[in-house]
C-alpha positions in Angstrom: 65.2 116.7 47.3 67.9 115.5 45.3 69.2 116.3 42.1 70.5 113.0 40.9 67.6 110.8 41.9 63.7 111.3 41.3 61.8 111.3 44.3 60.3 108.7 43.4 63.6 106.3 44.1 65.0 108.6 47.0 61.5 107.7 48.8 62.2 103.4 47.9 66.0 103.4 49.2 64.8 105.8 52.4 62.4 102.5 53.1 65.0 100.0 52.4 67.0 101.3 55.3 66.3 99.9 58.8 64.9 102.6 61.3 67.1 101.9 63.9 69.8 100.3 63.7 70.4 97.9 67.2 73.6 98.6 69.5 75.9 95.1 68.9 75.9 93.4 72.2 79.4 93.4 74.0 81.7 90.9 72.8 84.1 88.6 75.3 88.0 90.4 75.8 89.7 87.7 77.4 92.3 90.6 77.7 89.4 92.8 80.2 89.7 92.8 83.7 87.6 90.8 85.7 87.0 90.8 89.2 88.9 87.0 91.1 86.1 86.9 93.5 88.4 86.5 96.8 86.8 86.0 100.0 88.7 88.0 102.5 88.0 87.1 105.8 88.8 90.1 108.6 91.8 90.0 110.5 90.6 91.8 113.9 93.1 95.1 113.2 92.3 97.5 111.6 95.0 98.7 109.8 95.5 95.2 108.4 91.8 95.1 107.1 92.1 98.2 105.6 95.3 96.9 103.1 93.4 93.5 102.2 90.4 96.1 101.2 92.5 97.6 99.1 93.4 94.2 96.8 89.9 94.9 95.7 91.0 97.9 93.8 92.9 95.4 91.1 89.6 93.5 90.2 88.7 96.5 88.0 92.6 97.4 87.1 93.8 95.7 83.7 97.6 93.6 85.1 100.1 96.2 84.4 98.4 98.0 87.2 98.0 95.3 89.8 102.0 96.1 90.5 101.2 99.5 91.9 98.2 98.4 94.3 100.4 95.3 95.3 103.5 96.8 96.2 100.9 100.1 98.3 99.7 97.0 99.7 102.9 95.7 101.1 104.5 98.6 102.1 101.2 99.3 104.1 101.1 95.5 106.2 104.9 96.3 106.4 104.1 99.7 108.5 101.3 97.7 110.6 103.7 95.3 112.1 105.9 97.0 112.3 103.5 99.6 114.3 103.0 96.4 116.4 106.3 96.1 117.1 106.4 100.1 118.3 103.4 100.1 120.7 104.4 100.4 123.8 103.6 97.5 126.2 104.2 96.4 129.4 107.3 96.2 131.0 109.0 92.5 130.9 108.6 90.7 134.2 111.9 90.2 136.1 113.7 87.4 135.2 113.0 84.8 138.5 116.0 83.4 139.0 119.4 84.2 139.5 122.4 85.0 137.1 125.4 83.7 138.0 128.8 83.1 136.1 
């Protein structure tokens, strides 16, 4: 076995060793993400939805990232009005009375 101990005291310090040794249980990092748990209710359109789905992304993101999905965010609700503003509608009823100088 080995040539500086008997076998004798090889076999006693084998048993004073634990068989398994147990994982350590997670410790609290104030510093870890954690999710803020905001109700979003729905909006009705779509596109708008679809950017307030995406805040959930920074629940798992440590801070420094939060800047990214905010700004994606932003530039996405910016898009959706101003999609609103694009659509095509119906004309504008003639104005009922008359212009005159």
């Amino acid at each position: 076995m080995s040539d500086s101990l008997p076998e004798a005291e090889v076999g006693a310090v084998a048993e004073g060793l634990p068989e398994a040794v147990p994982e350590a249980e997670p410790t609290y990092d104030p510093a870890a993400p954690e999710p803020l748990n905001v109700d979003r209710a729905p909006s009705g359109n779509a596109d708008v939805d679809a950017q307030l789905g995406r805040l959930a992304d920074t629940d798992h993101l440590a801070t420094d990232g939060h800047v990214e999905v905010y700004e994606d965010v932003h530039r996405g609700l910016r898009d959706a009005l101003t999609a609103l503003d694009a659509r095509p509608g119906p004309p504008a009823p003639p104005s009922t009375y008359d212009r005159r100088s």
